[in-house]
C-alpha positions in Angstrom: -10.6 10.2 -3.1 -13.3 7.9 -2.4 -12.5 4.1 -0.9 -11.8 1.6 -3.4 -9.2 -0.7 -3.9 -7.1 1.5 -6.4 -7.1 4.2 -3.5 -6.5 2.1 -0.9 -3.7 0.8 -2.6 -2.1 3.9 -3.0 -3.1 5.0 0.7 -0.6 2.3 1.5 2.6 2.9 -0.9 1.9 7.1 -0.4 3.4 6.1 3.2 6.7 4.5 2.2 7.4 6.5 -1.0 6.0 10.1 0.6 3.3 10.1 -2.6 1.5 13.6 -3.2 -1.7 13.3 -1.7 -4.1 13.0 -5.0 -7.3 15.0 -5.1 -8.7 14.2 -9.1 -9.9 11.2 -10.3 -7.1 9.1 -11.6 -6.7 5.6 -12.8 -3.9 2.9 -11.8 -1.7 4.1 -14.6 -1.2 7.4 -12.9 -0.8 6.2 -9.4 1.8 3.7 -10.7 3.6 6.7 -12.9 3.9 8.8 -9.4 5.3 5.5 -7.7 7.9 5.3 -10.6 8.9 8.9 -10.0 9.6 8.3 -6.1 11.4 4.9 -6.7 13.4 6.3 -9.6 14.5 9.0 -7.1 15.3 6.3 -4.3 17.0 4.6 -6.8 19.7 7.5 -7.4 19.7 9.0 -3.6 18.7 6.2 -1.1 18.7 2.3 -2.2 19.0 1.1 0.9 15.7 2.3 1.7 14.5 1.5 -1.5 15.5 -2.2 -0.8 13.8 -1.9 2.9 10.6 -1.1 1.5 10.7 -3.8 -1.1 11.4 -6.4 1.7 8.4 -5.2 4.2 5.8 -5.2 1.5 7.0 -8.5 0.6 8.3 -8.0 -2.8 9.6 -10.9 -3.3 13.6 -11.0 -3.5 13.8 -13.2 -6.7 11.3 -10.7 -8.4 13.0 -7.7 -7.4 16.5 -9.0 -8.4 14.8 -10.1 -11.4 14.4 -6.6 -12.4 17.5 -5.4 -11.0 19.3 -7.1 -13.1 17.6 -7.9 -16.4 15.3 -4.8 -16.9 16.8 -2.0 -19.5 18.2 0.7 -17.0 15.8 3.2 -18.3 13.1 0.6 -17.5 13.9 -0.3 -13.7 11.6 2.3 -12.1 8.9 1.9 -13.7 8.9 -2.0 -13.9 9.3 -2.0 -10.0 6.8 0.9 -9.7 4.2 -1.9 -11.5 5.2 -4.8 -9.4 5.4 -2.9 -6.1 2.3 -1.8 -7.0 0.5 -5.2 -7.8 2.0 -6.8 -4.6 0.4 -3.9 -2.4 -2.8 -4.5 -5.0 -3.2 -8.4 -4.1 -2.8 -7.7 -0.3 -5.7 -4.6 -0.6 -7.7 -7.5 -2.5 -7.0 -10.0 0.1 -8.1 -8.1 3.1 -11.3 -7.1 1.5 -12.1 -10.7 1.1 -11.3 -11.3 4.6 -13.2 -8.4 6.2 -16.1 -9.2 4.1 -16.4 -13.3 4.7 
């Protein structure tokens, strides 16, 4: 997988959610559908964890309780799969800036 910021973004949450490494091309809808799968699974064996990783990527407690709370239970993977994965996407976005200026 080449370097760009959809890979680098899922070089960092492959490390906290033990994400297959991904060989084809794929876009940000399939990164963040293998993120849902590994938070879905947090969510039913290991919340604590869950709730660890949320707070050292700086999720954002009022966004995740947000969609704790008012997301359709069938929902609550996937919606925290897409703002996990937006919070890592700003911070890849930010240090590009940084390393470039």
């Amino acid at each position: 997988m080449e370097n760009s910021p959809l890979s680098d973004t899922f070089s960092l949450l492959a490390k906290d959610f033990t994400l297959p490494e991904i060989k084809e091309v794929f876009d940000e809808e399939k990164a963040i559908e293998f993120l849902s799968k590994a938070i879905s699974q947090l969510l039913d064996r290991d919340f604590e964890r869950l709730l660890q990783i949320c707070y050292r990527i700086d999720l954002g407690e009022n966004r995740l309780k947000k969609i704790l709370h008012e997301a359709k239970p069938d929902q609550i993977a996937s919606d925290l799969a897409r703002a996990i994965w937006e919070r890592q996407k700003r911070k890849v976005e930010i240090r590009r800036r940084y390393s470039e200026g």
